[in-house]
Structures are given as C-alpha cells and as structure tokens.
N, C-alpha and C positions, 0 to 999 in steps of 0.2 A: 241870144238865140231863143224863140219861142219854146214854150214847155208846156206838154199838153201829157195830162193822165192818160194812159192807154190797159186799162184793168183786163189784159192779157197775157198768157206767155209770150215772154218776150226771148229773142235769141239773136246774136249777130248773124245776118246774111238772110235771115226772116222776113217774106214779101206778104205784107200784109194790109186788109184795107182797116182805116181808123175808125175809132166807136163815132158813132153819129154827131155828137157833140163836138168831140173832137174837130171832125171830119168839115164840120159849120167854121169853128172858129178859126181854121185853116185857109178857108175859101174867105172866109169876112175879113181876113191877112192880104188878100190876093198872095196867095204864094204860089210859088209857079215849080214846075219840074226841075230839079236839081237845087233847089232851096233845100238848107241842113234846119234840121230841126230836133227838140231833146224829148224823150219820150220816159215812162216811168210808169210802173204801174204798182209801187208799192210795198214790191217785195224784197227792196233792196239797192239801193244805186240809180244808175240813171244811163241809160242809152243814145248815144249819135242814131240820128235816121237821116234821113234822103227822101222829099217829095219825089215821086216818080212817074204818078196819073194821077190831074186833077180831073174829073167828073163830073156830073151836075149834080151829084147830090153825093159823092162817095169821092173819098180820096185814097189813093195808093201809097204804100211808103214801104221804102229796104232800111231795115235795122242794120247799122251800126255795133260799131265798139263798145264797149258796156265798162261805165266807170264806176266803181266801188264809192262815191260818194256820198256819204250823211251829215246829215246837216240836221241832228235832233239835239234835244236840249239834254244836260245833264241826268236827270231824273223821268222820271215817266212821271205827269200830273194829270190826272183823271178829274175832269172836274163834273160834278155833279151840282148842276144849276139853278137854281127856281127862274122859269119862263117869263121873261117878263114882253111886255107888250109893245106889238105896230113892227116896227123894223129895227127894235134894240138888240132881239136875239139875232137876226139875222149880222150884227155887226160884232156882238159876244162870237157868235161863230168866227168871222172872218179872224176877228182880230187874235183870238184864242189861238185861231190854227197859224199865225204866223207868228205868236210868240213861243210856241214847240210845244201844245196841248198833246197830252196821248190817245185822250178821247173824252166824248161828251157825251152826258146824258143830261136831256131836258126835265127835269121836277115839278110835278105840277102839285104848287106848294101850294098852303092853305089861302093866301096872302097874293096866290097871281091873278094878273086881271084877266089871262087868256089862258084859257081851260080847252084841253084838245080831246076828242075822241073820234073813233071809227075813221070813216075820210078822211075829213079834215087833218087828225091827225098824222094818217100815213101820207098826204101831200105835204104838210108840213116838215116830216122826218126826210123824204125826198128832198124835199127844197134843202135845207140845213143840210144836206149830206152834199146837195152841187153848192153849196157856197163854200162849205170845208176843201171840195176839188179844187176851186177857180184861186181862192186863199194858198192851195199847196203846191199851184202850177206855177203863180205870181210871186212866191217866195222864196222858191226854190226848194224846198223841203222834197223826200225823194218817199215821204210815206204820207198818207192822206189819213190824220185823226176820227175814227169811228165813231156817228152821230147815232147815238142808242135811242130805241123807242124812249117817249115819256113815260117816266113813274111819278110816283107817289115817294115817299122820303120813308112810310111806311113797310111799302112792297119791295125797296132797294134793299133796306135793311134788313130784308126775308132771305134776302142770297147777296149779300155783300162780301164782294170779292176779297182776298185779304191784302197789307198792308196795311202802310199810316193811315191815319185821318184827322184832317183836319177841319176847322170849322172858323170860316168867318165869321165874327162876335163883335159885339160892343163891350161885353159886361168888363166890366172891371179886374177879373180875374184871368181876362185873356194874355197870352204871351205874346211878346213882340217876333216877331215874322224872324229877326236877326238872330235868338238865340237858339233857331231849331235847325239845327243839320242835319248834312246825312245824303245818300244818293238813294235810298228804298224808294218801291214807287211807293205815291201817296194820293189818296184820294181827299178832293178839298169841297166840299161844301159851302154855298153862296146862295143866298137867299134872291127871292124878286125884289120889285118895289117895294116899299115898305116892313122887308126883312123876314126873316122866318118868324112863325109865331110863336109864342111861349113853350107850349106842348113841343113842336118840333125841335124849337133848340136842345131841349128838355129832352126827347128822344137819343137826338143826336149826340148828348153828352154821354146818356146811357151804354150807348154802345159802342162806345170808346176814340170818340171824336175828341181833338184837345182843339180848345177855343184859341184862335190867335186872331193879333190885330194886325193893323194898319199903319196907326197912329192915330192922333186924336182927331184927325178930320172924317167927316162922314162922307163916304163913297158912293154914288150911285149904283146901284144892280149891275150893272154893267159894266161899272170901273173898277171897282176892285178886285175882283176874280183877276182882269187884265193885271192889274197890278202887282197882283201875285206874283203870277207867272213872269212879267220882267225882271222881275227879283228873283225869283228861280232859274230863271234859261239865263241868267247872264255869265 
C-alpha cells in the first residue's frame, strides 16, 4: 500500500486534504476514490486512509485506524557528516535514512569540495530534508530523520549535544566497530572526500570523540558512514 508523510495531526475518522506533495504523488499513482492508503506524519506509528476526492491539484482522504508501528533501529545514530560533492550527499541521505539514522547534520569540513551558504544553502537543506521523506515513505520507517542546517565541526562542538561519539579514523589507534557496545545514543563523525583534516580530527579527539574503524579497507565518504550504520541497525 502506498506511504506518503502527512506532517499533520492525524486522528481516526479525520477528513483531511494532503500536503501538496503528497497530494502530486497520489495523482502521478492514478489512484482513484476508495483506494487505501498508509499515511504518517512522524509522531508515532502509522495510519489506514481512504482516497475520497481526487481534484486537479488537491486530494481528499478520511483517516483510518492507527497502528502503533516502529520500524527504528536499536540505538539513536546522529550522524554528523563532511558534505561531499554532486549527488553523493543526496544518496548518504537516502541511504542513511533507510538504514535507521536519527538525524543528519551536513559539515562543512575543511576538506569539502562543496561549501554552502545563504540560498544556496537553505535550498539545499530543503532538498536533503524531501529526500530523507521519499527515503522514509519507501522504507517504511514511521519517523522521517531531521536534516540539520550545515556547520562547521568547529561551531557543532560550541553546543554538542550529549552522548557517545564516535569518529571514523584511519590512525592506527582506532578500535574496531565490534568491540563497542551499548544502546546510548551516539553521535558519529565522517569526514568528505579526502577525510577530515589534521586540526579536525585533532579537535574531534579533544572533545571526547573515540576513533573507530572499519577494517583495513579505505571507504569512500559516502560508504562508510553507511556502513556503520548496517552494523548498528542490524
């Protein structure tokens, strides 16, 4: 059954028309009046609806039974990213969000090739926030992971939330991913292309980041974060 975010109060027997988006990818369906459909808006579970007026540009729907359904990972992982460039973050997003990320914040690390501000920036933070939705409707997840403004590794570290942290590492003194347990949330640390810089990692160990690996293969920007997180939501 289709799954569309509806970031409303939702309630059984509630006739309501769907967020515009929504409301598109309903009609781009052809779905038609008395089609079931699963709706969610993140605060919990997941709701039966009922097409009941399609529109030329606005769709109608009666909310359903509401199931207590979660479908999150073990742990909360907050990953904190370095930006890396063209359509790799767009795909760290999707993939993050369906391997049970709790939220994302983009870094704009010393070392990224794509540096954001003003516009640019908040189109960007938009975008990366509809790709986390399209990622949590296709997955089934009944919570959509929060895509945080870009920081600096600097300014994160000025209000960093508490819990673990971790830091993907080369150095040699890094631990393997296998010996750290535990369900606390944790925040993880992943550099761009070409990795965090000196100073950074150097930061990050300062304020109480522990280095873990991978193994001895070198991971793209983009892959190992993922990889992380398979290994944690399993």
């Amino acid at each position: 059954m289709p799954r569309f975010h509806c970031p409303t109060p939702l309630a059984t027997g509630l006739v309501l028309s769907l967020p515009a988006g929504a409301a598109r990818h309903v009609q781009v369906l052809r779905l038609q009046p008395g089609d079931g459909i699963t709706l969610f808006n993140g605060e919990g579970g997941e709701f039966d609806a009922s097409v009941t007026r399609m529109g030329r540009s606005d769709v109608e729907v009666q909310v359903g039974a509401h199931h207590a359904v979660e479908r999150e990972a073990p742990r909360a992982i907050h990953l904190l990213a370095g930006i890396t460039a063209n359509e790799r973050m767009d795909w760290l997003v999707e993939k993050a969000t369906e391997l049970g990320v709790a939220s994302i914040t983009p870094m704009v690390a010393e070392r990224s090739v794509l540096k954001l501000k003003g516009e640019r920036a908040e189109k960007k933070l938009a975008h990366w926030q509809g790709v986390a939705v399209a990622a949590a409707e296709q997955c089934g997840r009944n919570r959509v992971p929060t895509v945080h403004p870009a920081i600096t590794l600097a300014d994160w570290l000025k209000k960093a939330p508490p819990g673990e942290r971790w830091v993907l590492s080369l150095s040699e003194s890094a631990q393997s991913l296998t010996l750290l347990t535990g369900n606390a949330d944790v925040t993880v640390l992943s550099g761009p292309e070409g990795g965090l810089s000196p100073s950074e990692e150097a930061a990050a160990l300062a304020a109480g980041f522990v280095p873990v690996t991978l193994g001895s293969r070198v991971l793209r920007a983009e892959t190992a974060p993922l990889a992380l997180l398979a290994i944690c939501s399993a």
